[in-house]
N, CA and C atoms as a LAMMPS dump frame, in Angstrom:
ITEM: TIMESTEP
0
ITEM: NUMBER OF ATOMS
378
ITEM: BOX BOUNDS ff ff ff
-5.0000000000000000e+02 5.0000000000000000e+02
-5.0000000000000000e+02 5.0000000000000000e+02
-5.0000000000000000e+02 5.0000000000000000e+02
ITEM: ATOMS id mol type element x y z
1 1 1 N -31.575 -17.373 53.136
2 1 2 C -31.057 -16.344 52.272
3 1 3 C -29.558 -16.518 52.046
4 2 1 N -28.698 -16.963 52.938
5 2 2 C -27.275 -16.889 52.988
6 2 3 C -26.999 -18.352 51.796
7 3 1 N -28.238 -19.488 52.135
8 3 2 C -27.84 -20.353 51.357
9 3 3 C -28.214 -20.207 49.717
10 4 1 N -28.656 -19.308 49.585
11 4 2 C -29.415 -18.746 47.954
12 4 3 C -27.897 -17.749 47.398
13 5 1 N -27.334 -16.662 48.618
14 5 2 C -26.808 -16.087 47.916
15 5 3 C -25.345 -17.581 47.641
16 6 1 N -24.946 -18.239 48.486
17 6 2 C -24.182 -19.426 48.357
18 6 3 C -24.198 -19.998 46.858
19 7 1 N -25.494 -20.356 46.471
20 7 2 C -25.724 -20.969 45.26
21 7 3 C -25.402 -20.033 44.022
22 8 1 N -25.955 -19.042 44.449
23 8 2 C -25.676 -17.663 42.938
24 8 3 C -24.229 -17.468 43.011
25 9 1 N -23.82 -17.356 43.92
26 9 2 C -21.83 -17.493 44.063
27 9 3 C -21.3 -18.535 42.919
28 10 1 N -21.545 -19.747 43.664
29 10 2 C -21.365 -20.719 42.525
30 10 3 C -21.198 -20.979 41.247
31 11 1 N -22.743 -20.545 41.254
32 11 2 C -23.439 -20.564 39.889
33 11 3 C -22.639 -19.553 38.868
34 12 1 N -22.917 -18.348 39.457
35 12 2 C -21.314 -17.665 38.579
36 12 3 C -20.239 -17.246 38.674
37 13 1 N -19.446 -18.58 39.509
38 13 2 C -17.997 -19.316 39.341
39 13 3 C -18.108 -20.241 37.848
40 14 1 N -18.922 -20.689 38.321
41 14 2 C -19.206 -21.906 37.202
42 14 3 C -19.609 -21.563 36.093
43 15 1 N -20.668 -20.062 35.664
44 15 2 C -20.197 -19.574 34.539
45 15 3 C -18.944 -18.779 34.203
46 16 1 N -18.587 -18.11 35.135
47 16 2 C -17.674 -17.418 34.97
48 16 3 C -16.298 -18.493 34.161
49 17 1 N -16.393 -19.346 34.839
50 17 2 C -15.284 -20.468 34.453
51 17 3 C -15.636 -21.514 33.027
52 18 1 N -17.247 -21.5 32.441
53 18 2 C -17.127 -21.496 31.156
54 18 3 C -17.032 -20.615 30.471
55 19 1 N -17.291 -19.25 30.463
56 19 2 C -16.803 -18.221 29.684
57 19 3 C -15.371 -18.662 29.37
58 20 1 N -14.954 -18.773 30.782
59 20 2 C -13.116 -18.598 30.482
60 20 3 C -12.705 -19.515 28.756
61 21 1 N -12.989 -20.713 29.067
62 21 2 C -12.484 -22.282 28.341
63 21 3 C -13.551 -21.78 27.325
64 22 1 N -14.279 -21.489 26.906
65 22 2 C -14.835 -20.705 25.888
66 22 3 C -14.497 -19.304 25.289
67 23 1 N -13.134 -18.842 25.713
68 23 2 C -12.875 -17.395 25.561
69 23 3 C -11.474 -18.15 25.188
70 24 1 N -10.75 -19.109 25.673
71 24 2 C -9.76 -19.564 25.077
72 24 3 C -9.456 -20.7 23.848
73 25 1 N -10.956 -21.364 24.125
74 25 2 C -10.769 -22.207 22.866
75 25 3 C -11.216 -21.256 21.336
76 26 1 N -11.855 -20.003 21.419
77 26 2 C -11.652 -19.245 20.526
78 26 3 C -10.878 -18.261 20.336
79 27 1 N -10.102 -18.002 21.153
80 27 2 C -9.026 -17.053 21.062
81 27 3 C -7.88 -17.957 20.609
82 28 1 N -7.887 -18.96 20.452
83 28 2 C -6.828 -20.212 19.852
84 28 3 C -6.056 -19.89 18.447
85 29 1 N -7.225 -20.203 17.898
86 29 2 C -7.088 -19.55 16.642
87 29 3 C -6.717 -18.211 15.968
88 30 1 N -7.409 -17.455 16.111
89 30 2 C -6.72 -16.206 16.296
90 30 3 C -5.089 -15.924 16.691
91 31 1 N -4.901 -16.63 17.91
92 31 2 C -3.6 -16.352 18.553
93 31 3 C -2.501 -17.163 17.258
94 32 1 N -3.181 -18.024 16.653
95 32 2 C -2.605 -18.729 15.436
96 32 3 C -2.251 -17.701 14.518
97 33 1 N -2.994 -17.375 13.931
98 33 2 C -3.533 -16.365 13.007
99 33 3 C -2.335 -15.404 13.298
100 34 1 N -2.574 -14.693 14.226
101 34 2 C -1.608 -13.542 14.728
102 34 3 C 0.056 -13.812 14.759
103 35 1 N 0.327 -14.849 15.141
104 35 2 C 1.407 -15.473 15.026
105 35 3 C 1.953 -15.571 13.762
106 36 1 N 0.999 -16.072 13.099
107 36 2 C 1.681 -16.244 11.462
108 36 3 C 1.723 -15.063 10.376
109 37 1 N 0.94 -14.281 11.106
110 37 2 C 1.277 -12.41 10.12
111 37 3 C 2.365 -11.993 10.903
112 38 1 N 2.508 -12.339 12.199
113 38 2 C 3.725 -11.461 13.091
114 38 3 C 5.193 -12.214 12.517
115 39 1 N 5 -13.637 12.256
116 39 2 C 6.427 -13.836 11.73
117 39 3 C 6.567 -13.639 10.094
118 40 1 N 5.38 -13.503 9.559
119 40 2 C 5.628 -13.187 7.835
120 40 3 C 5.919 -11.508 8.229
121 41 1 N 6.141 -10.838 8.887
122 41 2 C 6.26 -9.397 8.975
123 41 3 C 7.616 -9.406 9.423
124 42 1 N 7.946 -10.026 9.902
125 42 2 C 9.402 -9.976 10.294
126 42 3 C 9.86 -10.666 9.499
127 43 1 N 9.694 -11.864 8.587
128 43 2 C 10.405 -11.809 7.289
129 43 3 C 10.65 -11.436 6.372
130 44 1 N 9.461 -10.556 6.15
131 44 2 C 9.664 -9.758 5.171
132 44 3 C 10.271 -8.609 5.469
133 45 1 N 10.301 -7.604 7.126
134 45 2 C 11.616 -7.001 7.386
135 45 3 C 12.632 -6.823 7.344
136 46 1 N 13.101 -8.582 7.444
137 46 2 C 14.509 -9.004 7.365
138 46 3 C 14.939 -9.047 5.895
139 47 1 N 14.277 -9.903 5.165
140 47 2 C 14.605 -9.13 3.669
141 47 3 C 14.905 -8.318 3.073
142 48 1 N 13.915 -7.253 3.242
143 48 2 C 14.148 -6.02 3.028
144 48 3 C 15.388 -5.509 3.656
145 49 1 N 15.703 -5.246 4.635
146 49 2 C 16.864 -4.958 5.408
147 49 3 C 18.004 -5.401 4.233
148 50 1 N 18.131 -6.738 4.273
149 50 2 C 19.275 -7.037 3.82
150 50 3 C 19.446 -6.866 2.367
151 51 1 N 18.259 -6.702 1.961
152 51 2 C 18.677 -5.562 0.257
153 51 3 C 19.419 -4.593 0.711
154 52 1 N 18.598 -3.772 1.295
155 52 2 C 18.914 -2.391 1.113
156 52 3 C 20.576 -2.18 1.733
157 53 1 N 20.788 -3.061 2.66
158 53 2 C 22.451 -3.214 2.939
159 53 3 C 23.563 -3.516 1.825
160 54 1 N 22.971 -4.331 0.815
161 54 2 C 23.318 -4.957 -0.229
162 54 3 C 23.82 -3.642 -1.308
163 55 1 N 22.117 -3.09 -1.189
164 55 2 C 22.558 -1.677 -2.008
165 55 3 C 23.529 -0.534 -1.905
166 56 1 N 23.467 -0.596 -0.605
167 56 2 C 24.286 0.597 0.519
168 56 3 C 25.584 0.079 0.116
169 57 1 N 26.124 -1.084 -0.008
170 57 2 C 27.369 -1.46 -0.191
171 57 3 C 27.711 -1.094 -1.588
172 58 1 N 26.913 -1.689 -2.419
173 58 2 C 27.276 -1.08 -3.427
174 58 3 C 27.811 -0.029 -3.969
175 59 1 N 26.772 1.494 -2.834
176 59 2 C 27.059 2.546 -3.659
177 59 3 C 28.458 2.865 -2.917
178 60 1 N 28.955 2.608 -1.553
179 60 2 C 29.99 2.613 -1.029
180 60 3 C 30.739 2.674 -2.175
181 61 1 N 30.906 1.327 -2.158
182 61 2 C 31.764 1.274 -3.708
183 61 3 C 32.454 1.811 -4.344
184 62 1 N 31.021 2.273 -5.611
185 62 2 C 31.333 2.892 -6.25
186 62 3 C 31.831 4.551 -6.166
187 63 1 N 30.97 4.756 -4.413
188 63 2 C 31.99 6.101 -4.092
189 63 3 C 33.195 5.794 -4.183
190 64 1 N 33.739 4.952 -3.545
191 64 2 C 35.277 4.898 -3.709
192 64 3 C 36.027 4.77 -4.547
193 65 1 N 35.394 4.223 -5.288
194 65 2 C 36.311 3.931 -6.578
195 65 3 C 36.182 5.254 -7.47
196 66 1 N 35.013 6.014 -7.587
197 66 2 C 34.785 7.23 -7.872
198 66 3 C 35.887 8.721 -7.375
199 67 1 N 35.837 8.032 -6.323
200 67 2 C 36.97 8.98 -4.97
201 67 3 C 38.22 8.613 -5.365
202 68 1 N 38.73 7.284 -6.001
203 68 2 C 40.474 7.021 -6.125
204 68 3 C 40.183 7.999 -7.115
205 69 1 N 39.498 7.955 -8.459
206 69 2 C 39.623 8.281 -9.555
207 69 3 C 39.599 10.2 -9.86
208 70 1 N 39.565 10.42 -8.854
209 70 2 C 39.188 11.882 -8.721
210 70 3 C 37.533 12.537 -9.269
211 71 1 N 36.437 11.361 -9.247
212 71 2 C 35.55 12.043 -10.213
213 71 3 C 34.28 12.363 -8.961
214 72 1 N 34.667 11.99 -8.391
215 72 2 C 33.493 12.552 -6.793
216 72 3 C 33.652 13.971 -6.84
217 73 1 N 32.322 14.283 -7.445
218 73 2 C 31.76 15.678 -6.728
219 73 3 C 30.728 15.329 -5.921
220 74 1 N 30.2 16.685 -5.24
221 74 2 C 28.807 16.789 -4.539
222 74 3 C 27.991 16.377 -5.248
223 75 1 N 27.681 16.902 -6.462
224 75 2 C 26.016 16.328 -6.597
225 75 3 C 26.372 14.961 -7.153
226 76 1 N 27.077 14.181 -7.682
227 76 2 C 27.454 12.767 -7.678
228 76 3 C 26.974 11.808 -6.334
229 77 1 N 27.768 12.742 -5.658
230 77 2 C 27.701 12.028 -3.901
231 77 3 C 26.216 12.162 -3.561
232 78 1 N 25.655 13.177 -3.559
233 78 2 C 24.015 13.506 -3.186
234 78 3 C 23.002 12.265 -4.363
235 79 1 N 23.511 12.56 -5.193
236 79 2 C 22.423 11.548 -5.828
237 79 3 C 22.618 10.103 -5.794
238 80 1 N 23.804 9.906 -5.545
239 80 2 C 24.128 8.217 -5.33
240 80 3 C 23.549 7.918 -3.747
241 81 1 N 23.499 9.151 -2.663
242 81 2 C 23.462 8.64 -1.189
243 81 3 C 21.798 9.06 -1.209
244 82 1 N 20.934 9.772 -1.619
245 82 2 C 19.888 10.022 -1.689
246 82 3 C 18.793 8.603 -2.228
247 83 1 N 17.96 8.572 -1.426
248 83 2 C 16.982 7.658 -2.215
249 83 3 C 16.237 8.171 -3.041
250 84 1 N 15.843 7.271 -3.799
251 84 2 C 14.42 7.821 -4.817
252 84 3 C 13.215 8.037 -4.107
253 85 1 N 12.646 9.025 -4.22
254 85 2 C 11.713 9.83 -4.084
255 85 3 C 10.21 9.165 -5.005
256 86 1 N 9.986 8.069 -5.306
257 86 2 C 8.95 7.458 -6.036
258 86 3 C 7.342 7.954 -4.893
259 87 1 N 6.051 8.367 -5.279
260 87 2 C 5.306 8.52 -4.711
261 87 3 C 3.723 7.825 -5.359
262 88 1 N 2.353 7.364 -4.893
263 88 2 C 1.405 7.352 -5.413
264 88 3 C 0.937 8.631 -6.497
265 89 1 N 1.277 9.822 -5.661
266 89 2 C 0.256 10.976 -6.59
267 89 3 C 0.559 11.181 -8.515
268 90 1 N 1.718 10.844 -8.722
269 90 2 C 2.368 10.996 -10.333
270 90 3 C 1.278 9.919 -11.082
271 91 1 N 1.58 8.752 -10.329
272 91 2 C 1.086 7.525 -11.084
273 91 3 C -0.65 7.961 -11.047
274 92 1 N -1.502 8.059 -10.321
275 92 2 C -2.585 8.961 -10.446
276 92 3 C -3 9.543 -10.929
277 93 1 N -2.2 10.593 -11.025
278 93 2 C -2.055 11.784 -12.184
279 93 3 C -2.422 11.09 -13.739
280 94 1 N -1.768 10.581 -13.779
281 94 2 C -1.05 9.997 -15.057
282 94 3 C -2.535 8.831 -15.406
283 95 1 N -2.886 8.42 -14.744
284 95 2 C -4.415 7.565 -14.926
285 95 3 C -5.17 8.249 -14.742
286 96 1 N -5.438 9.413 -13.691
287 96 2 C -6.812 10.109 -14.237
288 96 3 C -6.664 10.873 -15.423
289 97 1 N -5.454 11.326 -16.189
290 97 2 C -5.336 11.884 -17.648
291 97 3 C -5.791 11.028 -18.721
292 98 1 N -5.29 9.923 -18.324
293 98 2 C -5.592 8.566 -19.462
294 98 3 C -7.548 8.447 -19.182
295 99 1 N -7.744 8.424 -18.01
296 99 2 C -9.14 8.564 -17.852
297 99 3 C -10.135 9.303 -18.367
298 100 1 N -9.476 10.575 -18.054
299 100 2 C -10.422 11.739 -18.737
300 100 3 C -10.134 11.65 -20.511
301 101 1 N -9.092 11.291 -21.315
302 101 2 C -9.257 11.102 -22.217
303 101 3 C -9.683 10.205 -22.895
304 102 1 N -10.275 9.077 -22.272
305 102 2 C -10.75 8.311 -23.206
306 102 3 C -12.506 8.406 -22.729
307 103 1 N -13.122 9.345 -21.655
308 103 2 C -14.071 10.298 -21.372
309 103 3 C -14.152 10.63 -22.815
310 104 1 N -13.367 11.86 -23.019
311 104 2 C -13.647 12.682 -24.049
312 104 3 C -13.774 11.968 -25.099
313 105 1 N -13.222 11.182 -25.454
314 105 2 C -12.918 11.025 -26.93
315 105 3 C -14.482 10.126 -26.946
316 106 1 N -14.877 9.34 -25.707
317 106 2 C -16.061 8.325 -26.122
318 106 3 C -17.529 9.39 -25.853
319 107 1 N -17.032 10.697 -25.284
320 107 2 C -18.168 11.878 -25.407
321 107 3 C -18.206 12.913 -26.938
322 108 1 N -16.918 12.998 -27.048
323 108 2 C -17.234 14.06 -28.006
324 108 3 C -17.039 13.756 -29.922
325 109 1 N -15.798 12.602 -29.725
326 109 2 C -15.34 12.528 -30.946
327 109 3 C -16.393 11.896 -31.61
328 110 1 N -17.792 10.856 -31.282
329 110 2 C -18.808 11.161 -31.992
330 110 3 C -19.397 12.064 -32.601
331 111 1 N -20.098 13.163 -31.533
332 111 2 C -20.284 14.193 -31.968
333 111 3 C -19.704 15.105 -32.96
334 112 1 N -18.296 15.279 -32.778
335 112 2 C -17.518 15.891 -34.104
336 112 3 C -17.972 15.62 -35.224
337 113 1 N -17.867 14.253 -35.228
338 113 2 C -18.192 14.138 -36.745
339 113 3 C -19.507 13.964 -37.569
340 114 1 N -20.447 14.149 -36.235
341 114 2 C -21.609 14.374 -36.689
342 114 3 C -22.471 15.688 -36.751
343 115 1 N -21.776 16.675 -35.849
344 115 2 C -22.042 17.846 -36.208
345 115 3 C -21.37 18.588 -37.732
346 116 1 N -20.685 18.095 -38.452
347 116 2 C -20.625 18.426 -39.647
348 116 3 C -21.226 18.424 -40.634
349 117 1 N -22.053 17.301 -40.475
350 117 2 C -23.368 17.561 -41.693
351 117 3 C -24.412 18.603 -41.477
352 118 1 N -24.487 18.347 -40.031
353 118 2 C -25.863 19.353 -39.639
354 118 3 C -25.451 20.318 -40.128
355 119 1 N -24.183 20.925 -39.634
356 119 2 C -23.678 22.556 -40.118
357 119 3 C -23.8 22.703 -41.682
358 120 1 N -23.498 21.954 -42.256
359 120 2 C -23.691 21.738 -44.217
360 120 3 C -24.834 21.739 -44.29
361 121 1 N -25.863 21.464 -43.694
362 121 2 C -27.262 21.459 -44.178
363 121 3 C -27.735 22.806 -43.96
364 122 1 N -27.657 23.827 -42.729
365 122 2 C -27.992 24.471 -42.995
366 122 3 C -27.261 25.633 -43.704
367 123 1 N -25.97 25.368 -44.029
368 123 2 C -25.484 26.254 -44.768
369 123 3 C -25.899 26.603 -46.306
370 124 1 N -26.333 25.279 -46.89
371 124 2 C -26.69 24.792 -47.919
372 124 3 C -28.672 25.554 -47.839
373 125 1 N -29.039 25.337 -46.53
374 125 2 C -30.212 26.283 -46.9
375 125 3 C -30.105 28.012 -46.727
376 126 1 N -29.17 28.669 -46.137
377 126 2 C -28.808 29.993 -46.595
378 126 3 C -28.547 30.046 -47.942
């Protein structure tokens, strides 16, 4: 018995230890994979970053030069230091309107113009 449980020991060492080299030669790839979205994400961070510094300088700027000139007010200052406020829901908006109207027009504007005879016909039989 001691030499049976001996062998089953073994036996799953020895699977246990192809799982492993089978858990790493496919995790290989992947770890590839992952690597190359993790550094396109940080380049494209860094980009970004350095616009928006780019921009920031800018409006510096033109505060100042705004500020020698005496023409800095508050809401000048608020709307130059404020970002834009751009969102999904407008643009949405704005396509399900275009949506529903070309709905209507391919539901009803047939009909319009074909309910006009009907109405003449029976007017024509009063």
């Amino acid at each position: 018995m001691n030499k049976d449980l001996k062998k089953k020991g073994e036996e799953l060492e020895q699977s246990l230890a192809k799982q492993m080299e089978l858990f790493k030669a496919e995790s290989e790839g992947w770890l590839k994979i992952g690597g190359i979205i993790l550094a396109g994400g940080l380049i494209a961070l860094v980009i970004i970053k350095s616009r928006s510094k780019r921009k920031d300088r800018k409006t510096e700027e033109v505060m100042k030069v705004l500020e020698k000139e005496g023409l800095l007010t508050k809401d000048i200052e608020k709307k130059l230091t404020e970002g834009s406020k751009s969102s999904f829901w407008p643009s949405m908006g704005q396509r399900l309107l275009i949506l529903g109207l070309g709905f209507a027009k391919d539901k009803f504007l047939p009909n319009l113009f074909a309910s006009q005879p009907e109405d003449a016909k029976v007017e024509e039989e009063n």
